[in-house]
N, C-alpha and C positions, 0 to 999 in steps of 0.2 A: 568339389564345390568350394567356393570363396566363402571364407568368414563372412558375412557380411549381416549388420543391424541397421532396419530403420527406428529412425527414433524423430520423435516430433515436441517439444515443450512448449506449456501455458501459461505466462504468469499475469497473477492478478497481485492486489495491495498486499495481503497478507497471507495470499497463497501461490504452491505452484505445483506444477505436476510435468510429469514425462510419461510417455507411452510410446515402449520399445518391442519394435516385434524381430522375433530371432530367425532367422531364415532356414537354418542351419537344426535349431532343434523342434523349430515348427513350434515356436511358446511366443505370447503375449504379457510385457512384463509394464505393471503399471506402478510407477511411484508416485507417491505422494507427501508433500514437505517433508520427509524424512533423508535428513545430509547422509546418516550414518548409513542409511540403505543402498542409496544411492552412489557411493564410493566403494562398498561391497563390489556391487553391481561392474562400477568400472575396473575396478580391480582383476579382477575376474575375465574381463573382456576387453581390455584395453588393447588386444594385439588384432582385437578385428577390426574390420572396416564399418566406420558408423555413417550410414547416409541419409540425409536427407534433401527438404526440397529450402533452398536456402538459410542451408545451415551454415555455411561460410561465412555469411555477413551476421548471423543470429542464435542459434542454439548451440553449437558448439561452445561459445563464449557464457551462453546462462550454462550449460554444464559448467563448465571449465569453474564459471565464478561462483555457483554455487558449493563448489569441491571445495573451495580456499576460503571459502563460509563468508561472501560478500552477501547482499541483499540483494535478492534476484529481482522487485522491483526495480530498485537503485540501478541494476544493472543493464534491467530490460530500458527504462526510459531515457537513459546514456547512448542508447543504440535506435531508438527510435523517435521517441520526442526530440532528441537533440540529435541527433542524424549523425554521431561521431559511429567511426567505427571500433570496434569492439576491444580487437588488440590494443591500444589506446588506453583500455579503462585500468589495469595494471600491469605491470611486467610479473606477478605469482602467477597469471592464468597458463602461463609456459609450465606452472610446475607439474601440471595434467596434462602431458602430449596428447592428440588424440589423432588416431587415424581418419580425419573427415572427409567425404567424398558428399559433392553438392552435385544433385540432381538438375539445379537449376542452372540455362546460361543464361547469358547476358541480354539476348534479345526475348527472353520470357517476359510475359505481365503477369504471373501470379499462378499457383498453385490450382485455387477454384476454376479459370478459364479452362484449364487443362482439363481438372471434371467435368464441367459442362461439359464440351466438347466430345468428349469418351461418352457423354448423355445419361454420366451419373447423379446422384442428388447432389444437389448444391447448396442447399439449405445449411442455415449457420445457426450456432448456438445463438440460446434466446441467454444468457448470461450474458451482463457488458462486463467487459474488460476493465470500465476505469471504476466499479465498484469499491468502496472506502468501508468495507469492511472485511470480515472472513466469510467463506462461503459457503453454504447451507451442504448439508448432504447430499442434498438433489442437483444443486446448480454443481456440486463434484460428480457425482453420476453423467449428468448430462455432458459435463466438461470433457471428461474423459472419452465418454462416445461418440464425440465431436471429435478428438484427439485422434481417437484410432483410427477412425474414418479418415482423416487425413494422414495418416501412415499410409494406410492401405491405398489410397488413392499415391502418395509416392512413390510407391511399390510397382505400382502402374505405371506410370510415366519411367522409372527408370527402366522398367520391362521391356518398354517402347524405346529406350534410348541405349542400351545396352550396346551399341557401336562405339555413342561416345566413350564409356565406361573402359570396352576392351582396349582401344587407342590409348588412352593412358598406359593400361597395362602392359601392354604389349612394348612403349617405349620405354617403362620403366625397367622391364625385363633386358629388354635389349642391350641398352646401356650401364646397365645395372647400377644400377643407382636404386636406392634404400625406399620400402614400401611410403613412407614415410610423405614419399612427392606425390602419393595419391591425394592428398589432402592442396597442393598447386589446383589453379586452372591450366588448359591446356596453354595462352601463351606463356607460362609463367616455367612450364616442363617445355618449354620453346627454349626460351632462351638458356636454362641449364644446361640442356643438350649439347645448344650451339655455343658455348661458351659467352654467355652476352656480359659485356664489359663494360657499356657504359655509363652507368650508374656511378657519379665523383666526375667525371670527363666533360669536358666544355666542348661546342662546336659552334662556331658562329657562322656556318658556312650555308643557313640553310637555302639560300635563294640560289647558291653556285653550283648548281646543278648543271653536265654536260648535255649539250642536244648532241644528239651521237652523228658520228663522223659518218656514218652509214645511210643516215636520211637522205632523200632525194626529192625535196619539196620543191614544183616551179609554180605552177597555177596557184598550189595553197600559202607558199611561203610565209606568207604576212600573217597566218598564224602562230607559227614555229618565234617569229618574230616577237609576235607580242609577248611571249615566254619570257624572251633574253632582254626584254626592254625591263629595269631596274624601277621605272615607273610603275611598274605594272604588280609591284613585289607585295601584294597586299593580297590576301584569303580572301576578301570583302569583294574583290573585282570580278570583272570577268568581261570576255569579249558580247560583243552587239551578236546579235543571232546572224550566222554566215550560213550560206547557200551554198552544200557540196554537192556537189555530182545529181542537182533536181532535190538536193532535201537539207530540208532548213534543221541548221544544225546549232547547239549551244557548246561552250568551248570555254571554258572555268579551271581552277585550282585542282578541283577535286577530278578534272577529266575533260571528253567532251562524247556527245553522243548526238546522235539524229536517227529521227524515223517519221517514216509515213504516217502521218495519224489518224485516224477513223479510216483504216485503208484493209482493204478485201479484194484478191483478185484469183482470178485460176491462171496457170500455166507452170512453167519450171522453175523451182527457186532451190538454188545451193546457200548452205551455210556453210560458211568457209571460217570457222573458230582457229585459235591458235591456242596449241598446247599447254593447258597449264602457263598461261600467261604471263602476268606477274613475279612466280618463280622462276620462270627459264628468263624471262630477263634480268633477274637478281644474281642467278648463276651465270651465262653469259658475260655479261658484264662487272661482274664482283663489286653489285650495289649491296651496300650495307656488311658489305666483308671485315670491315673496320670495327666494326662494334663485336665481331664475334674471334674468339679463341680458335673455335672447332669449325670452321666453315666445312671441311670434310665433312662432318654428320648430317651439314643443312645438303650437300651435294647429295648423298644416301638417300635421304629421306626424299629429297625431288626427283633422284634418278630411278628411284624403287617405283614411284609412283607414276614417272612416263611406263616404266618397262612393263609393269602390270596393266594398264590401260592398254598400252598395244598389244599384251598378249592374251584381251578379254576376259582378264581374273579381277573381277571384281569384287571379290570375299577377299584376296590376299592384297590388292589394292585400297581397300577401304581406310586404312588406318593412315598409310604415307599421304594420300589426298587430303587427311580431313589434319595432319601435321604439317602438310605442305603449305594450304591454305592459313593454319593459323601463323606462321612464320612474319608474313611481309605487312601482313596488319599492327605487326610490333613496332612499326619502325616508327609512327605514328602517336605512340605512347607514352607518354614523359614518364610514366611510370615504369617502364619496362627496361631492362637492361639493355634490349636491343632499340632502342631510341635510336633513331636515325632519322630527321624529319628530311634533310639533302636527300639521303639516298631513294626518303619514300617519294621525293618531287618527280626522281630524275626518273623510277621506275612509272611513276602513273603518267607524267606529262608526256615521255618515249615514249611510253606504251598506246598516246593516243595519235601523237606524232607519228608515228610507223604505220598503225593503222591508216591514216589519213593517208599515207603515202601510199600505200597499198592501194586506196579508190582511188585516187589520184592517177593512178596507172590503169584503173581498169575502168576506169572512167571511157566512156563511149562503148565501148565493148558488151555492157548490161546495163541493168537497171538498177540501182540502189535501194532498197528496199528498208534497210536499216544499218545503223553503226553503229555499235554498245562498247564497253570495257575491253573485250576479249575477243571483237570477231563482227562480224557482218552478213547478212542476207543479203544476197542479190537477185534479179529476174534474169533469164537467160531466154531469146526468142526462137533459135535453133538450139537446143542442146548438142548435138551431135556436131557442128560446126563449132558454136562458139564454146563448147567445154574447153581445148583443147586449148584455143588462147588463152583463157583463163587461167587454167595448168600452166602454161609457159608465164606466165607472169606472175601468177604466185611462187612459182619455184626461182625464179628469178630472186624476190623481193626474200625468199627464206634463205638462199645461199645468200646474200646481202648481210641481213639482221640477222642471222644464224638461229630463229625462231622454227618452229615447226608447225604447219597447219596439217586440220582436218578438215574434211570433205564430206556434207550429208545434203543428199539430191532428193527432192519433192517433187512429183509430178502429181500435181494435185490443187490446192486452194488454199492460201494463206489468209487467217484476220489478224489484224493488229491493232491491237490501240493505240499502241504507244511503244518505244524501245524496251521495255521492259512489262510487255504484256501484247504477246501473241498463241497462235495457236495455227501449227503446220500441219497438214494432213495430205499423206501421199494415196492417190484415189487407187494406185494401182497395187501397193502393196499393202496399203492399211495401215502403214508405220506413221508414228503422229509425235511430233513433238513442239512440247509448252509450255511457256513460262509465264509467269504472274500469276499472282493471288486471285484473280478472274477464273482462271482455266486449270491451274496446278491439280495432280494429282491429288485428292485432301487426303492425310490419313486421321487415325483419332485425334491426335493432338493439334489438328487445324481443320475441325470438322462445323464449319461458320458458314451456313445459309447455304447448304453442302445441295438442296432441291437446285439453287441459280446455277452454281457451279454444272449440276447434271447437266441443266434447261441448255444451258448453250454450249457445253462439248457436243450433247447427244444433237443440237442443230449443227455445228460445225463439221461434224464428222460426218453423221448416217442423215441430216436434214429433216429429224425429225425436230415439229414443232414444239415451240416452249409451253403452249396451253397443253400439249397430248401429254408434254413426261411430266406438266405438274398435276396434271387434273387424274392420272393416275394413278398418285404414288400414295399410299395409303400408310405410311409410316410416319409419325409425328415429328421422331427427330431429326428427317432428313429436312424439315422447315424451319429447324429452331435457329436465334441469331443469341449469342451468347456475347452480353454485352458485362463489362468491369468497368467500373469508374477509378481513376487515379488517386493520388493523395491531396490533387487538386481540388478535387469534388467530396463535398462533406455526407452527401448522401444521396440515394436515387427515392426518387417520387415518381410513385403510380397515383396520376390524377393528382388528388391532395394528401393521397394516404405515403408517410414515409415509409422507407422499408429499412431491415436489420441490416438486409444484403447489401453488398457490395458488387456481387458481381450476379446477373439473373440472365433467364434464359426466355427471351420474348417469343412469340406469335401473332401474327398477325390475325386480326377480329373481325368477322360482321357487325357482332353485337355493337350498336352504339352506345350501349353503356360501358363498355369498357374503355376506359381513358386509356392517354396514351403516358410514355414515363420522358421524366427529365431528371436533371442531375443538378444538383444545388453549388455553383462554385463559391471553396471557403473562403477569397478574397473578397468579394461584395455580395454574397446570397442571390448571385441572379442564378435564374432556372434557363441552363438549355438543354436542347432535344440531344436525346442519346443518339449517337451515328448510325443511320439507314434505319431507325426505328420506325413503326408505320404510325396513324393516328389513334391510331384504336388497337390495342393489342392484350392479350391473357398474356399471364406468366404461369411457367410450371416449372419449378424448381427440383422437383423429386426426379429419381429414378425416370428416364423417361424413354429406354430400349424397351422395345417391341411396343410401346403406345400406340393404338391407332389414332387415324386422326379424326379430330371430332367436326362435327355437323359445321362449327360457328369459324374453323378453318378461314381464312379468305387468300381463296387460293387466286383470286384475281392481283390482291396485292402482287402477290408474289409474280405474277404473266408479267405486270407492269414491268417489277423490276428488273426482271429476265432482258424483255424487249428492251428497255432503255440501256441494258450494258451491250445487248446486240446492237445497237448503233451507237455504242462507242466504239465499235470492233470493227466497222463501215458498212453494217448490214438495215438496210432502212424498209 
């Protein structure tokens, strides 16, 4: 088993505390303002792995500065009142390496949401933090019990995230390179890999990006066009909405995409993706090859991950896809060594250019159904006739672009809302695939009004009605909507009454005495409504697995809001 310690820090004016749990000896270690204890402690365990849930931007650095005897207020409000980051506060915090591993990524909002979610308590300490004195023995009791609780709950979440965790590993090992890069994010063990160089390098070439010699634009051209027009050289722009192949499409900086929207139909529909997208045209064309030493490793890592995908290993694939993907989002980073904003043009703008070109050819042949990033839906009215042209001009357009596609056939019903929210169902084999926040599989850590979620797969799929699966389901937490306010919002208001929390888990009400909540913004104190909250709704904060649900339920809220996402979906 891996060394591995969670650990979580509290600090107040003239206190602070840590609570470390040891994985490894099964013990709970709780410090309190004591420096002398607390460098014991690391002393001792400095070779393991310490994790928490954004400890990279914060507790590592109150460790660190409390080692080198700074003032872990001073320290704490450097980092969060003044929003600097931590390394910054001195170059002694180096003199405590620590092996940190942060549970959090980049697209998280917060620790609590994750509890809620998992439908644990969320309730927060009645202690405030910006108390101006020392703290009572009780508001330390309680502190602490707040503290644990939030280990324990990081304990969770990495439990749940243990893919991320091994990826790292597994590249550290591989290339062997020093435990030490555990403590990197995964683009930051990106670019060491790949040798990224451009950190001190100038490039002013970002608009000169090639439309590759392999496009075969005639009907569309005029967008490939507006690309290369030097006028057009501005993020801010973007093309008038254009009409491909029957669907109004949008065609901007960052891409372009189209789809049918409030649209539901039965018949044949292929999804024709292309492989690992964005990588295989990095590799392919040795976009962003310039900024890297080792392009060989980035070739490994993307080769490992086609070969595993085709030979349905998806345990020994996990690690190259989820390394493959963080690569090409580097090039976007000023911060990253692999900075490349040219290279990142040439791959997104080709990448939508090719596509296009691909409808463009199969244009008359089907029906367009959608066009995203990496791939497109289409309708086919014979399958068994028209596959076959399809085939021939897909392969066509891949001996071309030297791209590879997939093939996944639906005889069955499609809803869509949008390019990036549908839901496929093949009626003859059962096989169903979905995407958006709407439809997604939830697991714990995205377990958000998880009843809507049921209400309209279980009508998408088996057409069973959204009043049957909500009026049956007798578990509280599948109703709950777990709402967090920002740093924007100074606090949430149930009715007139403020709350501690920050982040609460609503229900929606019969009772008309139950107000509904808003959220106070800290630039001018106006109160608006939490997102998809009802008028009227209880909070229950606590523990809330296996709750049933109680009598004042309004389960009709919830019919509404089922129905009105089924006709975003084009079901009326």
């Amino acid at each position: 088993m891996i060394a591995i310690l969670f650990y979580d820090f509290e600090v107040f004016a003239y206190d602070w505390l840590v609570v470390i749990i040891d994985m490894v000896e099964k013990k709970t270690h709780v410090i309190i303002n004591d420096k002398a204890e607390l460098e014991a402690f690391y002393e001792a365990h400095k070779t393991r792995i310490w994790v928490g849930f954004n400890s990279r931007h914060y507790d590592q650095y109150i460790l660190q500065g409390i080692l080198c005897g700074f003032n872990a207020k001073k320290l704490n409000d450097y980092i969060i009142v003044k929003g600097k980051p931590g390394w910054q506060y001195s170059n002694l915090l180096k003199s405590y390496p620590l092996l940190n591993y942060d549970v959090m990524l980049n697209t998280d909002v917060g620790l609590k949401s994750f509890e809620g979610f998992m439908g644990n308590d969320i309730r927060e300490t009645e202690v405030p933090f910006n108390l101006d004195r020392k703290l009572t023995d009780a508001e330390i009791k309680q502190t602490v019990f707040y503290c644990t609780h939030d280990v324990e709950q990081t304990i969770q979440v990495f439990m749940r995230r243990t893919q991320e965790f091994n990826t790292m590993m597994y590249f550290i090992k591989h290339f062997e390179l020093g435990i030490e890069y555990i403590s990197k994010t995964k683009p930051q063990l990106a670019a060491t890999i790949l040798g990224g160089n451009r950190k001190g390098a100038s490039f002013d070439d970002e608009f000169d990006f090639p439309i590759l010699p392999c496009l075969r634009l005639n009907k569309y051209k005029h967008i490939a066009d507006w690309y290369a027009n030097p006028e057009n050289h501005d993020y801010e722009k973007k093309q008038g909405k254009q009409m491909i192949a029957g669907v109004e499409h949008t065609f901007a900086w960052g891409g372009g995409h189209g789809a049918r929207a409030k649209y539901s139909s039965d018949g044949v529909f292929i999804i024709i993706d292309v492989t690992a997208y964005y990588p295989s045209l990095q590799k392919q064309y040795h976009f962003g090859y310039r900024v890297m030493d080792h392009p060989e490793n980035f070739e490994f890592i993307h080769d490992s991950n086609i070969a595993f995908k085709r030979k349905g290993d998806k345990k020994a694939r996990q690690p190259f896809k989820i390394m493959d993907n963080a690569i090409s989002g580097q090039m976007k980073q000023k911060s990253s060594a692999l900075y490349d904003p040219m290279s990142n043009n040439a791959i997104c703008i080709n990448g939508q250019l090719l596509l296009l070109d691909l409808v463009e050819h199969l244009e008359g042949h089907c029906e367009l159904i959608q066009n995203n990033t990496d791939g497109i839906i289409v309708k086919v009215a014979d399958y068994d006739r028209d596959f076959e042209v399809l085939d021939d001009i897909v392969w066509e357009w891949e001996q071309r672009t030297g791209m590879r596609m997939d093939f996944d056939t639906y005889f069955g019903t499609i809803y869509q809302k949008d390019v990036n929210n549908y839901l496929l169902v093949d009626r003859e084999t059962g096989a169903v695939k979905r995407k958006g926040g709407y439809v997604m599989k939830l697991d714990d850590l995205s377990y958000d009004l998880p009843i809507i979620n049921k209400a309209l797969v279980d009508y998408m799929i088996h057409q069973i009605p959204v009043r049957r699966t909500i009026s049956e389901c007798q578990d509280l937490r599948e109703f709950q909507l777990v709402s967090r306010i920002s740093s924007k919002y100074t606090r949430i208001m149930y009715g007139d009454k403020p709350l501690k929390e920050r982040c609460i888990r609503i229900f929606a009400s019969t009772d008309p005495n139950d107000p509904g909540v808003k959220k106070v913004k800290a630039s001018n104190g106006r109160l608006e409504k939490l997102q998809n909250s009802p008028e009227h709704c209880f909070i229950y904060n606590d523990d809330v697995k296996d709750v049933r649900v109680p009598d004042k339920l309004d389960r009709q809220w919830y019919i509404n809001f089922a129905n009105k996402r089924l006709e975003d979906f084009g079901v009326s």
